[in-house]
Z-matrix of the N, CA and C atoms (Angstrom, degrees):
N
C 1 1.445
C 2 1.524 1 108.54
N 3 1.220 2 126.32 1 137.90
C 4 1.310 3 143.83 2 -168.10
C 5 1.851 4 97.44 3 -69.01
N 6 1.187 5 124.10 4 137.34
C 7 1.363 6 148.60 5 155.40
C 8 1.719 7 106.62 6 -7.15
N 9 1.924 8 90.59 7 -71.44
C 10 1.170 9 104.40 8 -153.15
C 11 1.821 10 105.28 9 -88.93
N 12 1.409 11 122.37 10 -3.75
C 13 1.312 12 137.95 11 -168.78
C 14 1.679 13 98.75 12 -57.77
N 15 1.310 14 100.61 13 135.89
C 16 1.527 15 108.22 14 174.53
C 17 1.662 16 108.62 15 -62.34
N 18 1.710 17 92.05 16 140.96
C 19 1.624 18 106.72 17 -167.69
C 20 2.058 19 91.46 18 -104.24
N 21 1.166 20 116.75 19 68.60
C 22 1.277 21 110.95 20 -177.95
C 23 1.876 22 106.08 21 -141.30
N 24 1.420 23 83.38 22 140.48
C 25 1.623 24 96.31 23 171.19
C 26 2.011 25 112.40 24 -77.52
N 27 1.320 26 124.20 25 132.97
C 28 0.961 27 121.32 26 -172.26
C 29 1.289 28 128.28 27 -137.21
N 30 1.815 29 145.48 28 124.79
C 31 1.535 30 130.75 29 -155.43
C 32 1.194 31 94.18 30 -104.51
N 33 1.376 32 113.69 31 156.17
C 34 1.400 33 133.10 32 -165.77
C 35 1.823 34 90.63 33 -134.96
N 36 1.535 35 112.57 34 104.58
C 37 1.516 36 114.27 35 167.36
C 38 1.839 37 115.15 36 -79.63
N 39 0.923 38 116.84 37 136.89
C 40 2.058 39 100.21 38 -155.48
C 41 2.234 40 61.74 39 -116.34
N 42 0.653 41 138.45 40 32.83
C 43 1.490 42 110.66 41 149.90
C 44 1.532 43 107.69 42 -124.83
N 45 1.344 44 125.65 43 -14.34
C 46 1.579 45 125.57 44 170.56
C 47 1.629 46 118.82 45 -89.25
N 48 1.887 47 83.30 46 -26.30
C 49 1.101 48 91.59 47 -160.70
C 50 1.622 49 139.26 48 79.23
N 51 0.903 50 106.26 49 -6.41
C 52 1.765 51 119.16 50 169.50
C 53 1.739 52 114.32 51 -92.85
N 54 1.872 53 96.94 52 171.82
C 55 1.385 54 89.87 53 -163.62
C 56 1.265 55 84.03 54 -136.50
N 57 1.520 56 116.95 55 140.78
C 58 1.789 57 132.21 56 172.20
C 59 1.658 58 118.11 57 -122.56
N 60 0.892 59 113.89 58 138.55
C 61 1.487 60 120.22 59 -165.85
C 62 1.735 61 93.16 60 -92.51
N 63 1.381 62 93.27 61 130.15
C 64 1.589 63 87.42 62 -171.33
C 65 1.738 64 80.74 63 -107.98
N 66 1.238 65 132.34 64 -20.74
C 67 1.712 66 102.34 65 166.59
C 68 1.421 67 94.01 66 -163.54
N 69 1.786 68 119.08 67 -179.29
C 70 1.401 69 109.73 68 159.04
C 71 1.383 70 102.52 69 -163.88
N 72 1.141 71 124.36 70 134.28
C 73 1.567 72 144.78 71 167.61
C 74 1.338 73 124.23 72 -67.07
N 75 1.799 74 97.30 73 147.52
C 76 1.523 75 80.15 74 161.54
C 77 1.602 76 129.31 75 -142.00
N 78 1.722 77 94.10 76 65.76
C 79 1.476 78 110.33 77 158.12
C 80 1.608 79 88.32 78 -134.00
N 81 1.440 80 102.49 79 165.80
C 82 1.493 81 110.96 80 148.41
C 83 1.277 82 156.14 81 -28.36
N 84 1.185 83 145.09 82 95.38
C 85 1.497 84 126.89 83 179.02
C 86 1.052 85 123.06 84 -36.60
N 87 1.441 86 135.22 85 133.98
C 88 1.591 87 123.02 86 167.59
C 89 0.855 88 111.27 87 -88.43
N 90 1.853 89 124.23 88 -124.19
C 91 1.883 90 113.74 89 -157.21
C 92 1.822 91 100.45 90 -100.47
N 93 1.802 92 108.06 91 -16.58
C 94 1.878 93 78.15 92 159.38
C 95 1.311 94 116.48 93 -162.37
N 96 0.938 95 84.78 94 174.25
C 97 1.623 96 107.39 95 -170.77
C 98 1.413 97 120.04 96 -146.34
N 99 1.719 98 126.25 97 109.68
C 100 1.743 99 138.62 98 -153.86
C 101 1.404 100 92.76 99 -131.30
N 102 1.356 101 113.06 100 -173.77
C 103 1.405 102 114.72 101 -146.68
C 104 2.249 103 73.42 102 -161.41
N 105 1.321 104 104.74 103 97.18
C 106 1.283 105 101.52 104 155.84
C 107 1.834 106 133.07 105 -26.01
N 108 1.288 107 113.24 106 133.08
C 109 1.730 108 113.35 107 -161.70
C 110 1.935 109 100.46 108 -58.90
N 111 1.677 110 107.78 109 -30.96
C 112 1.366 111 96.96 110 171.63
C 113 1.852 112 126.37 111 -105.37
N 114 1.414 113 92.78 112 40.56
C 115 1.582 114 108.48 113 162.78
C 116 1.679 115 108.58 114 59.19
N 117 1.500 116 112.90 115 24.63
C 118 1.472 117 111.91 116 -175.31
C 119 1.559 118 120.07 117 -110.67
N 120 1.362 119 106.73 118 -34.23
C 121 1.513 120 138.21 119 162.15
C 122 1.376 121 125.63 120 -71.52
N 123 1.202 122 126.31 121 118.81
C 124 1.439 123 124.96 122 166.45
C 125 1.716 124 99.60 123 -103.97
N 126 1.075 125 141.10 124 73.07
C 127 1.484 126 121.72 125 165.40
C 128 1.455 127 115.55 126 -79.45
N 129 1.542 128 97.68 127 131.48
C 130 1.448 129 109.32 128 173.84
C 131 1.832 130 106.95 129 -136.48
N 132 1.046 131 87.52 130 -178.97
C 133 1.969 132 96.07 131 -166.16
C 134 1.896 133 104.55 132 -119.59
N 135 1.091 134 128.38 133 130.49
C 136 1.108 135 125.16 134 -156.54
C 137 2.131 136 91.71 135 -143.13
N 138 1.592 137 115.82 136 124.45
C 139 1.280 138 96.47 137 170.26
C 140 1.468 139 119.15 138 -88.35
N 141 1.647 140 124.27 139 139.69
C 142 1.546 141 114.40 140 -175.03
C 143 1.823 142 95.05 141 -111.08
N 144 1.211 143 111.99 142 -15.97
C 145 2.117 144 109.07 143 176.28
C 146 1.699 145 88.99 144 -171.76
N 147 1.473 146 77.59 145 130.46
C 148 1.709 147 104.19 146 -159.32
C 149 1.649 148 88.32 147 -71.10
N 150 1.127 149 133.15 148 34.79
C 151 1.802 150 116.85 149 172.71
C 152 1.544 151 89.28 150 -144.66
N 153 0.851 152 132.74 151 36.10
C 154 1.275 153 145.95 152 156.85
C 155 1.898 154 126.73 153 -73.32
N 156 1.655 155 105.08 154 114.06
C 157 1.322 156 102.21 155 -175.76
C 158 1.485 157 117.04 156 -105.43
N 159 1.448 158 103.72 157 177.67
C 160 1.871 159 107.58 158 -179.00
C 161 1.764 160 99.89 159 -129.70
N 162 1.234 161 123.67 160 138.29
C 163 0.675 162 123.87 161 164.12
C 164 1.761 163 115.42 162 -123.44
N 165 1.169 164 96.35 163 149.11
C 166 1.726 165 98.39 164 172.68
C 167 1.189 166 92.81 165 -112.10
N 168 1.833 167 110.11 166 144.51
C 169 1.470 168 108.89 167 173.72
C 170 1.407 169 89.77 168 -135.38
N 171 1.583 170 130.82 169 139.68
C 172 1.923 171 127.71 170 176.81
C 173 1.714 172 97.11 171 -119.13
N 174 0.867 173 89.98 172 136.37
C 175 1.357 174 115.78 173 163.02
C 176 1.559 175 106.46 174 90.30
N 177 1.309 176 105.12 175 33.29
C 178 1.185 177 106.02 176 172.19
C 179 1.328 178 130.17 177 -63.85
N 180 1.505 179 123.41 178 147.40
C 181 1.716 180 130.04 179 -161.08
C 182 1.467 181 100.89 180 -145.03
């Protein structure tokens, strides 16, 4: 993908036929990007300092 190529997520209606940018960034996507099971969520992962951690914590209070 080109440098300068738009870093944006975008919907494609196949009955109007038109296309709307539902957002766009400005770093790169990394390895993903899902679409919540009730179509409301876009979570994606983006790096901001490459020593950066994730933690999961359950049962949090």
């Amino acid at each position: 993908m080109p440098v300068d190529a738009p870093k944006s997520i975008r919907y494609f209606d196949f009955a109007s036929k038109q296309v709307r940018q539902i957002f766009e960034v400005d770093k790169d996507f990394q390895d993903s990007l899902s679409v919540s099971p009730d179509g409301r969520w876009i979570p994606y992962t983006q790096t901001v300092e490459a020593n950066s951690d994730i933690m999961r914590v359950e049962n949090f209070r």
